[in-house]
N, CA, C and O atoms as a Tinker XYZ file with bonds, in Angstrom:
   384  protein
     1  N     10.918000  -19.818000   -2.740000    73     2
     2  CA    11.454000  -19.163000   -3.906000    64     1     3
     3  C     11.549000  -20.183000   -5.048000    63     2     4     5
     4  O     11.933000  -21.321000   -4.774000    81     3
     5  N     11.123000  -19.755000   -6.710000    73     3     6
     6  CA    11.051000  -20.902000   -7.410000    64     5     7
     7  C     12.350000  -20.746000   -7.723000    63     6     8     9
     8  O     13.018000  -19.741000   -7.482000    81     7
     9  N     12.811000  -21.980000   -8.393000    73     7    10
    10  CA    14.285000  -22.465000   -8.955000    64     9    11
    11  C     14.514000  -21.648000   -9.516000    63    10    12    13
    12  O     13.500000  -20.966000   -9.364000    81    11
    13  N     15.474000  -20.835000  -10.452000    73    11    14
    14  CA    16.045000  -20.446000  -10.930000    64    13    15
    15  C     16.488000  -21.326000  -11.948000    63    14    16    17
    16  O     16.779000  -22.521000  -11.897000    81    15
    17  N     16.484000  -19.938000  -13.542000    73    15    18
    18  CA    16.517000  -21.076000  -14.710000    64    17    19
    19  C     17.891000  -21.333000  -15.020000    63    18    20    21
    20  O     18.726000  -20.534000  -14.595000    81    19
    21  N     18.206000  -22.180000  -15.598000    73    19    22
    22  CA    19.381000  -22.786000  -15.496000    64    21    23
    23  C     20.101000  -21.879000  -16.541000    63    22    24    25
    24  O     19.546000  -21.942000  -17.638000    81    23
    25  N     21.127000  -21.098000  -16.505000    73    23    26
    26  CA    22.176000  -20.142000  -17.725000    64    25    27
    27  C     22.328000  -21.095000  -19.013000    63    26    28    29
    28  O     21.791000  -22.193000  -19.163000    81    27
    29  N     22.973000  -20.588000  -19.691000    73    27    30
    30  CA    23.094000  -21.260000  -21.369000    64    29    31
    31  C     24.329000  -22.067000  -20.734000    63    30    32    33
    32  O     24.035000  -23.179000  -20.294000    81    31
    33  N     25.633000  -21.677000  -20.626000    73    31    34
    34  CA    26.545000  -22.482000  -20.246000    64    33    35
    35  C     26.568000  -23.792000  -19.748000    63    34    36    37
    36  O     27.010000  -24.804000  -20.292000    81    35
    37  N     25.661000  -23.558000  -17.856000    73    35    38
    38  CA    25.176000  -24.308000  -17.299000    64    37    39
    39  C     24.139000  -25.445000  -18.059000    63    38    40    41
    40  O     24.004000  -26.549000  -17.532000    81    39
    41  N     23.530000  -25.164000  -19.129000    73    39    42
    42  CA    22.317000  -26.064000  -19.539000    64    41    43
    43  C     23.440000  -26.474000  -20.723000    63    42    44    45
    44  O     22.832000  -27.323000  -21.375000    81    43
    45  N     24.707000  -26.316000  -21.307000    73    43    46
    46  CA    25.749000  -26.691000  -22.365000    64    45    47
    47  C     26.463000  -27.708000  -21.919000    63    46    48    49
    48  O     26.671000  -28.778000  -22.492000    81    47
    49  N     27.006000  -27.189000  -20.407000    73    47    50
    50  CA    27.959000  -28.200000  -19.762000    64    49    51
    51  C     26.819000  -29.422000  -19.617000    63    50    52    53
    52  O     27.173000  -30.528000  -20.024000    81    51
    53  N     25.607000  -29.297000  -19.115000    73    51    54
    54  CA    24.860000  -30.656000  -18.672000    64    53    55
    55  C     24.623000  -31.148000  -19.824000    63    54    56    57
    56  O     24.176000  -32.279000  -19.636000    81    55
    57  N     24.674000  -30.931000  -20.864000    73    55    58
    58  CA    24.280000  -31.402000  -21.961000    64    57    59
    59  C     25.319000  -32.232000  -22.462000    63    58    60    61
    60  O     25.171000  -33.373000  -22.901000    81    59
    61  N     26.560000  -31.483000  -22.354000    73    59    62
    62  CA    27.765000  -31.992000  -22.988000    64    61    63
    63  C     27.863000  -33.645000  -21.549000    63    62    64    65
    64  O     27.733000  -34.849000  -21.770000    81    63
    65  N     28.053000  -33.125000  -20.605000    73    63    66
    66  CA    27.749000  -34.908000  -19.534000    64    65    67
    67  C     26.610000  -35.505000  -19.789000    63    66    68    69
    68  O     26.505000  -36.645000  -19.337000    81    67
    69  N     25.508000  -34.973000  -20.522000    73    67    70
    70  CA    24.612000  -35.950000  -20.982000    64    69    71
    71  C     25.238000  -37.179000  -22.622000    63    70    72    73
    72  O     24.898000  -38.283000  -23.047000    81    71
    73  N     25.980000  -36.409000  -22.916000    73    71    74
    74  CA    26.514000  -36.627000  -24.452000    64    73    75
    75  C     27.490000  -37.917000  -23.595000    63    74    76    77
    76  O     27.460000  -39.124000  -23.837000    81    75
    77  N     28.166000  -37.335000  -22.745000    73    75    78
    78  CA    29.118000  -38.123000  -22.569000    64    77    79
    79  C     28.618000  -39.796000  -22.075000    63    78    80    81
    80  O     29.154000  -40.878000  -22.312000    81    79
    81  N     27.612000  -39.516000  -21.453000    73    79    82
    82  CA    26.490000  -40.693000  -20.444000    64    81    83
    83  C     26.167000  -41.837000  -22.193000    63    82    84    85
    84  O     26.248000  -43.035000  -22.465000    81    83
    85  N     25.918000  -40.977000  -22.707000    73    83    86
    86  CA    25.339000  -41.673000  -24.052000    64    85    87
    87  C     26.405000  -42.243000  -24.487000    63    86    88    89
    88  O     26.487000  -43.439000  -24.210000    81    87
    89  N     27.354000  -41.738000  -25.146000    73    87    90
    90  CA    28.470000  -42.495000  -25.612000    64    89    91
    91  C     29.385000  -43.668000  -24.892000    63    90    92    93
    92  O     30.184000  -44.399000  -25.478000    81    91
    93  N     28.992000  -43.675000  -23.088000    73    91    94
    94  CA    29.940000  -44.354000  -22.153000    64    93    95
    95  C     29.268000  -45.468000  -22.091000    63    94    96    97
    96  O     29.837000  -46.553000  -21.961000    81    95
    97  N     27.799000  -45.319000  -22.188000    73    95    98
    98  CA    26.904000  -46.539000  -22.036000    64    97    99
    99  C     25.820000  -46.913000  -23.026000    63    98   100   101
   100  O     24.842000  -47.651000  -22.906000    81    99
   101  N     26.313000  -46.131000  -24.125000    73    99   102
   102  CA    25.246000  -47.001000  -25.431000    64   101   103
   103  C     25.019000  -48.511000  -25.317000    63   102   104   105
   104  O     25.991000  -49.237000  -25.110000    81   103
   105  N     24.414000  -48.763000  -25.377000    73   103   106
   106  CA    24.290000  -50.820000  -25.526000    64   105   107
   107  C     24.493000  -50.886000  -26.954000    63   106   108   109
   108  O     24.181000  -50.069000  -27.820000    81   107
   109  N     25.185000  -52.225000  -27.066000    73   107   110
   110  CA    25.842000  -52.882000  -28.189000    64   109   111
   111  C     25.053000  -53.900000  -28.998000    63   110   112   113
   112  O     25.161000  -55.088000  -28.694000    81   111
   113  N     24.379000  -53.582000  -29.862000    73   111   114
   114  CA    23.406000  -54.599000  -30.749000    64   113   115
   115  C     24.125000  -55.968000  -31.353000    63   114   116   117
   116  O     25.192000  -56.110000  -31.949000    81   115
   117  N     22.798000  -57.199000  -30.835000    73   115   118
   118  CA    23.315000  -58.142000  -31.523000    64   117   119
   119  C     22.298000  -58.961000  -32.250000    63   118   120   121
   120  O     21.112000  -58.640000  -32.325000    81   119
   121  N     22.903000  -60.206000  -32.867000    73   119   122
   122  CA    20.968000  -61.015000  -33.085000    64   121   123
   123  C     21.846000  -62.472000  -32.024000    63   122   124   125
   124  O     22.914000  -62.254000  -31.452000    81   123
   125  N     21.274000  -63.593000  -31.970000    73   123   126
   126  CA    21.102000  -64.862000  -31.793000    64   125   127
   127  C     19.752000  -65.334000  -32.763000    63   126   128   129
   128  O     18.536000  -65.165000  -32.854000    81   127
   129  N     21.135000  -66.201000  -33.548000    73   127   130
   130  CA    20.149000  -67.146000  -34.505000    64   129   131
   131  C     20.401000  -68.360000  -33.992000    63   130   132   133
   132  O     21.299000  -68.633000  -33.196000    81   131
   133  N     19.357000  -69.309000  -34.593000    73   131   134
   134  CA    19.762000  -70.467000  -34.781000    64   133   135
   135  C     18.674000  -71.627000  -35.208000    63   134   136   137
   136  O     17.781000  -71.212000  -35.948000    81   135
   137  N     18.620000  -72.983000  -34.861000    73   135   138
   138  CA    17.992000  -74.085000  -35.273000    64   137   139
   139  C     17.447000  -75.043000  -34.695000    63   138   140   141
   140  O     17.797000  -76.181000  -35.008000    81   139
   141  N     16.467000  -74.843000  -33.720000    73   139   142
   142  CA    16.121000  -75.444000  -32.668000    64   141   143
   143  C     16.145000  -77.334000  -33.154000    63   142   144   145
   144  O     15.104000  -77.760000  -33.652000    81   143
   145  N     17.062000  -78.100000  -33.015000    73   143   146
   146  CA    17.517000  -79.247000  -33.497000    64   145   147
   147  C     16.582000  -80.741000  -32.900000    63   146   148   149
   148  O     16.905000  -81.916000  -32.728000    81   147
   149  N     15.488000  -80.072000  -32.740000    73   147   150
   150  CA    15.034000  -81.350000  -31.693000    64   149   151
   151  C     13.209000  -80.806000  -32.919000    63   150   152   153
   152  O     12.464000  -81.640000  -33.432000    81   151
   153  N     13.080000  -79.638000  -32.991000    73   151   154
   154  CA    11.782000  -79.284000  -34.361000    64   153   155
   155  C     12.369000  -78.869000  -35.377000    63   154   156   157
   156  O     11.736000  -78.116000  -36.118000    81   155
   157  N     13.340000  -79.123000  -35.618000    73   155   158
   158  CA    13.764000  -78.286000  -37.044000    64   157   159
   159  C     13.369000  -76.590000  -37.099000    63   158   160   161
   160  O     13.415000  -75.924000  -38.134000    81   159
   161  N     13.023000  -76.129000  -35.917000    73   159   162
   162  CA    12.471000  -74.658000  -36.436000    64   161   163
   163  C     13.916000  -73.803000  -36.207000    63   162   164   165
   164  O     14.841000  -74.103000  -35.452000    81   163
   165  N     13.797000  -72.611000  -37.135000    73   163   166
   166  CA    14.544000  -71.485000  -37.105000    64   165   167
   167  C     13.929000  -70.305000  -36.159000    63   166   168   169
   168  O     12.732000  -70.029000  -36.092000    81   167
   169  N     15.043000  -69.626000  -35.398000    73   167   170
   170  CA    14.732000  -68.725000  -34.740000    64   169   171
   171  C     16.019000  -67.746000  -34.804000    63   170   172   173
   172  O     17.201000  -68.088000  -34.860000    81   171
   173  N     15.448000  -66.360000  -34.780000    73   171   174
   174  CA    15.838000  -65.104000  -34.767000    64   173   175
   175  C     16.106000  -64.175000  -33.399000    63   174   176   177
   176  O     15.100000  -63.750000  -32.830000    81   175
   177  N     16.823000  -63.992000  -33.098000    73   175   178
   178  CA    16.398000  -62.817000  -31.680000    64   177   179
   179  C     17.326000  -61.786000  -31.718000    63   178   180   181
   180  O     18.498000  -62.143000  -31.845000    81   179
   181  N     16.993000  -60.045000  -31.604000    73   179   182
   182  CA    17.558000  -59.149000  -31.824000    64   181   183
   183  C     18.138000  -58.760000  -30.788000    63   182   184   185
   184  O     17.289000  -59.125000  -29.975000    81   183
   185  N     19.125000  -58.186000  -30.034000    73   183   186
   186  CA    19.082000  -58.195000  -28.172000    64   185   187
   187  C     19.952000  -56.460000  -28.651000    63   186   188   189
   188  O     20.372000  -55.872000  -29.648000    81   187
   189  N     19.842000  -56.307000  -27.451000    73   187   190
   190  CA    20.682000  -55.306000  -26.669000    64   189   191
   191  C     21.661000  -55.973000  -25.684000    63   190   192   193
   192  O     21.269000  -56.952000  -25.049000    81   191
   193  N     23.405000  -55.313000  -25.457000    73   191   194
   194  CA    23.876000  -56.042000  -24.326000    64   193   195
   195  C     24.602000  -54.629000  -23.901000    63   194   196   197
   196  O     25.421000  -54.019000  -24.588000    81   195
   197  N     24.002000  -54.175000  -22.332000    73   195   198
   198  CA    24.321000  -52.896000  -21.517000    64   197   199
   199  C     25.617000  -53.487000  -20.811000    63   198   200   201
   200  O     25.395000  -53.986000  -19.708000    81   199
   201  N     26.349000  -53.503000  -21.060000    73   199   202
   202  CA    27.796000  -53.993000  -20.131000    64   201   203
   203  C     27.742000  -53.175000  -19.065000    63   202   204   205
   204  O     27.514000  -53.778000  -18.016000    81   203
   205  N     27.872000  -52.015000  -18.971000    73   203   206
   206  CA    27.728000  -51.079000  -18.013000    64   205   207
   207  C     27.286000  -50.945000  -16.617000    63   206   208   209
   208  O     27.664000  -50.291000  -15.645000    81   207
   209  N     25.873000  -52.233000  -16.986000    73   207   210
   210  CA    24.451000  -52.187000  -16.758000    64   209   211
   211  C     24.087000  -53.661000  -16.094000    63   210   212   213
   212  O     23.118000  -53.978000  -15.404000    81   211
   213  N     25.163000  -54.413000  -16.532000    73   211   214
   214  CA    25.369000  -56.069000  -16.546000    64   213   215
   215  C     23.336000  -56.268000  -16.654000    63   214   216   217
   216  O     22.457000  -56.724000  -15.924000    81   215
   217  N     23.418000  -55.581000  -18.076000    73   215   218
   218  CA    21.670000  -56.123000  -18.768000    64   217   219
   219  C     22.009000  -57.001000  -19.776000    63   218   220   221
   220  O     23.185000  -57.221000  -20.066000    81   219
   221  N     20.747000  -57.701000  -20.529000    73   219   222
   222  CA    21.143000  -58.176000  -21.803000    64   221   223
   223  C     19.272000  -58.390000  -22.198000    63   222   224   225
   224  O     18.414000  -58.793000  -21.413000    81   223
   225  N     19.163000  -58.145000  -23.036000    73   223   226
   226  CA    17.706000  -58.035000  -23.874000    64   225   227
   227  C     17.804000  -58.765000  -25.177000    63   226   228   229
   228  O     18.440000  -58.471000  -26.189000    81   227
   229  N     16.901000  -59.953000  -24.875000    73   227   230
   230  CA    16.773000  -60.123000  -26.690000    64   229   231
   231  C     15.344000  -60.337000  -26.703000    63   230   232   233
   232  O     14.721000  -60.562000  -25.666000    81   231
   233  N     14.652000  -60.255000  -28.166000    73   231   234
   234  CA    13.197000  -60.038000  -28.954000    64   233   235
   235  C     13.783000  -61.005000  -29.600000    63   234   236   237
   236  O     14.942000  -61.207000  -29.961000    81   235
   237  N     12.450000  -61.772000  -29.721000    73   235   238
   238  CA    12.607000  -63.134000  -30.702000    64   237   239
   239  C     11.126000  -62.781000  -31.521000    63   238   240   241
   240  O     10.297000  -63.584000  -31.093000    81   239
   241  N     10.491000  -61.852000  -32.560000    73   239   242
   242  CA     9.362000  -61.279000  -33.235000    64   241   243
   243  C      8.998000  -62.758000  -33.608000    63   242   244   245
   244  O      8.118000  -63.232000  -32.889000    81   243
   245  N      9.453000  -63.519000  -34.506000    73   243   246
   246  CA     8.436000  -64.464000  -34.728000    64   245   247
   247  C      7.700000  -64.855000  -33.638000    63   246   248   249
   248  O      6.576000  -64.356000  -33.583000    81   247
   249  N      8.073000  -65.755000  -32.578000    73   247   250
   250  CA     6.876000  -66.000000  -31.637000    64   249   251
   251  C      6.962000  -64.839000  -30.585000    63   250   252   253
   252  O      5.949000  -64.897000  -29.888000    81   251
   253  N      7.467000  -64.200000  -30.348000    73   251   254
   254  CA     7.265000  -62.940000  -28.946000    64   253   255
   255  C      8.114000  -63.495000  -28.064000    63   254   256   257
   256  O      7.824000  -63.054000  -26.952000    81   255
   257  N      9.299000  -64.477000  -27.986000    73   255   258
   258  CA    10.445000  -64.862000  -26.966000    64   257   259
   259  C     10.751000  -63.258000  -26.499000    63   258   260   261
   260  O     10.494000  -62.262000  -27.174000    81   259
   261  N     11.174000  -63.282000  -25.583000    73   259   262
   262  CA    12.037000  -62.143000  -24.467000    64   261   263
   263  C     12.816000  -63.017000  -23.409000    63   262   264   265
   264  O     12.413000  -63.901000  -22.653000    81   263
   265  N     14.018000  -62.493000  -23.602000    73   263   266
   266  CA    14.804000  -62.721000  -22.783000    64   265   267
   267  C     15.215000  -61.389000  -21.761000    63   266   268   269
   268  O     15.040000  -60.200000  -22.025000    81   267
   269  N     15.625000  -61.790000  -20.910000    73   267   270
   270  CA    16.234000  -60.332000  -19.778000    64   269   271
   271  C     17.290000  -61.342000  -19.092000    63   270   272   273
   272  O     16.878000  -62.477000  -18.853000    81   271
   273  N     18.632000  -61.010000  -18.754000    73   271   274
   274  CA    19.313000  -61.412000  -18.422000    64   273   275
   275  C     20.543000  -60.722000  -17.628000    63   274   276   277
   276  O     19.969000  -59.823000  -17.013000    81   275
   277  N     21.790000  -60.651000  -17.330000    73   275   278
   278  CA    22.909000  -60.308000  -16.971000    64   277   279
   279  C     24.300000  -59.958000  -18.102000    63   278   280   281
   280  O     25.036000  -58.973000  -18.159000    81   279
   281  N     24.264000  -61.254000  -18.943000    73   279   282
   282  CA    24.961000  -60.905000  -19.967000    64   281   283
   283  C     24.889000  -61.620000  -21.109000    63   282   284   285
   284  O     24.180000  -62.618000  -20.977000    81   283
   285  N     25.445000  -61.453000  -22.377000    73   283   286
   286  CA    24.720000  -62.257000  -23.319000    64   285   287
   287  C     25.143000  -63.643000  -23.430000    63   286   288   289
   288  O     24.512000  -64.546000  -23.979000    81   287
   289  N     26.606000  -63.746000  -22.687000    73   287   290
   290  CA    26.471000  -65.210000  -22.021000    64   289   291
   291  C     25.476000  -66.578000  -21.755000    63   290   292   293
   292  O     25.454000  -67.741000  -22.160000    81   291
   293  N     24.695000  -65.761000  -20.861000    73   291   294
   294  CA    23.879000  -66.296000  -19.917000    64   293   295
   295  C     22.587000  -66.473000  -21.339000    63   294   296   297
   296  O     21.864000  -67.464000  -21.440000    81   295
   297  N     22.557000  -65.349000  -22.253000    73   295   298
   298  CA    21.629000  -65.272000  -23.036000    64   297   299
   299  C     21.380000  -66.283000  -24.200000    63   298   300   301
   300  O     20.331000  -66.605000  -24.757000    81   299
   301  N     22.780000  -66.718000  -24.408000    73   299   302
   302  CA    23.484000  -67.949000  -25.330000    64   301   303
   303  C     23.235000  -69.239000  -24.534000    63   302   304   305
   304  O     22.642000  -70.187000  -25.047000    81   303
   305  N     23.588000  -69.258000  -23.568000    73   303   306
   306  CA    22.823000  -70.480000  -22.690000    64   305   307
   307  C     21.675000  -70.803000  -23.113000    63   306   308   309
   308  O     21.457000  -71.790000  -23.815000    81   307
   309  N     20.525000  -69.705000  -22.582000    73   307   310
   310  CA    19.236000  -69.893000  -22.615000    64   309   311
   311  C     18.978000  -70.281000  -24.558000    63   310   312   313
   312  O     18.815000  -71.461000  -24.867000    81   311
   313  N     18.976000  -69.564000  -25.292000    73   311   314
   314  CA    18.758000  -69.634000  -26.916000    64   313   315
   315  C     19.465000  -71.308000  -26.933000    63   314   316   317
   316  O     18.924000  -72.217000  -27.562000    81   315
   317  N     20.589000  -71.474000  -26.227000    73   315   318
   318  CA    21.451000  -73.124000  -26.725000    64   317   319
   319  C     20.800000  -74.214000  -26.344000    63   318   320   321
   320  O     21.128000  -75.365000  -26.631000    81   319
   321  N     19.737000  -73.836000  -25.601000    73   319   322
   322  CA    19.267000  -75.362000  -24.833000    64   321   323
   323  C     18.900000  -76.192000  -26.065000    63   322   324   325
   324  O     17.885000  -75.677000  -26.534000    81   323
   325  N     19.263000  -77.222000  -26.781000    73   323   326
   326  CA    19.057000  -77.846000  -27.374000    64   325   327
   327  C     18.646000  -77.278000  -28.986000    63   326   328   329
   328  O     17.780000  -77.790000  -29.696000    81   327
   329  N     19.443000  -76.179000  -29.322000    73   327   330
   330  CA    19.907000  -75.588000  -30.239000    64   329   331
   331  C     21.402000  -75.590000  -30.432000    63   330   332   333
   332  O     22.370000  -75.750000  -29.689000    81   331
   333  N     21.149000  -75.254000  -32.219000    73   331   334
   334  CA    22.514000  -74.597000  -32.627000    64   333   335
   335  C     22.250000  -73.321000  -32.447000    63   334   336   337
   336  O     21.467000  -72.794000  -33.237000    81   335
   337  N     22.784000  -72.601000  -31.469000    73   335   338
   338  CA    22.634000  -71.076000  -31.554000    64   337   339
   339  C     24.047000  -70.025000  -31.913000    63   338   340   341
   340  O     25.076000  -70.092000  -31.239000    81   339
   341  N     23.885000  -69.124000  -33.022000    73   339   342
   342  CA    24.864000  -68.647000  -32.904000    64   341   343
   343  C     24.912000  -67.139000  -32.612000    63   342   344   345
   344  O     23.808000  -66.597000  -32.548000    81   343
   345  N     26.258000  -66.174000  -32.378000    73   343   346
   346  CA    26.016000  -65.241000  -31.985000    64   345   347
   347  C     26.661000  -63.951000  -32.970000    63   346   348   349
   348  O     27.870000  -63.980000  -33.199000    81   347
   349  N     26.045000  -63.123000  -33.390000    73   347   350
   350  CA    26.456000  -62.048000  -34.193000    64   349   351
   351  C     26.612000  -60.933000  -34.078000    63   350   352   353
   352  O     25.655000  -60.384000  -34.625000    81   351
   353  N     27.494000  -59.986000  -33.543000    73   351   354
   354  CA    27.516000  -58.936000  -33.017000    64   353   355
   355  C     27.298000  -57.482000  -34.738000    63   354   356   357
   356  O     27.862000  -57.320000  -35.821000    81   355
   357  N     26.117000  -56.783000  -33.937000    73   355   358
   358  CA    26.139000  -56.282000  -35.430000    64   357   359
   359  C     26.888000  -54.863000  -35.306000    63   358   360   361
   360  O     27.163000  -54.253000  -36.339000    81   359
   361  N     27.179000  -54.402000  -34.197000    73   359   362
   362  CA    27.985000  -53.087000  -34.231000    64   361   363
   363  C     29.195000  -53.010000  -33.517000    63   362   364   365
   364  O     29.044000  -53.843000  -32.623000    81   363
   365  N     30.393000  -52.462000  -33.376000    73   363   366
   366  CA    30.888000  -52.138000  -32.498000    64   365   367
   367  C     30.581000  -51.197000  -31.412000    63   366   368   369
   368  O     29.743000  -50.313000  -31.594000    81   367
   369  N     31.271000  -51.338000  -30.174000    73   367   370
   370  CA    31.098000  -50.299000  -29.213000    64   369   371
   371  C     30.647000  -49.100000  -29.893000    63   370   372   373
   372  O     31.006000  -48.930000  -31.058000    81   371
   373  N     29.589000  -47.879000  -29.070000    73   371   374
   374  CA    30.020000  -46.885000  -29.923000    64   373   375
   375  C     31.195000  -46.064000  -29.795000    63   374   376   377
   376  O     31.912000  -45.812000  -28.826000    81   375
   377  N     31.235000  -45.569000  -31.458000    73   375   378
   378  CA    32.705000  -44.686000  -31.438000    64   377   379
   379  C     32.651000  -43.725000  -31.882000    63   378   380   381
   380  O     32.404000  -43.713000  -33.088000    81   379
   381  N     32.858000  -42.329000  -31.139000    73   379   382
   382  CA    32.376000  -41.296000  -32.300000    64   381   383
   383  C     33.932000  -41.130000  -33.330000    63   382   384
   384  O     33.939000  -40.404000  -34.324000    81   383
């Protein structure tokens, strides 16, 4: 027998726990800048940090750096090795 389509209610309520999934675990945008002190070069990196998720993502576009990590901790480590790196959080949690 095929599934049966899901009622309006039923497809409202999942929607509304989809809403909720989004708002509980949006990831929190940041950059890491800084000054790699050993070439004088500047670097940029845009990240995502999933707390939720214990992820952390940063894009570094000038050269193609990627990071993947646990938390942005660990992410500040990696960007600090022999940098000034600093850290900028550009949003708060989300809030509706």
């Amino acid at each position: 027998m095929a599934d049966q389509p899901e009622s309006t209610m039923d497809h409202e309520i999942r929607m509304a726990e989809l809403a909720d999934t989004v708002r509980n675990c949006a990831p929190r945008p940041f950059a890491i800048y800084g000054v790699d002190m050993e070439y004088d070069d500047e670097f940029v990196g845009w990240g995502w940090d999933f707390p939720e998720e214990a992820r952390t993502f940063v894009y570094c576009p000038e050269d193609r750096t990627t990071y993947s990590g646990d938390s942005v901790t660990r992410a500040m480590k990696f960007f600090g090795r022999g940098c000034d790196a600093r850290l900028m959080w550009l949003g708060p949690p989300f809030e509706e």
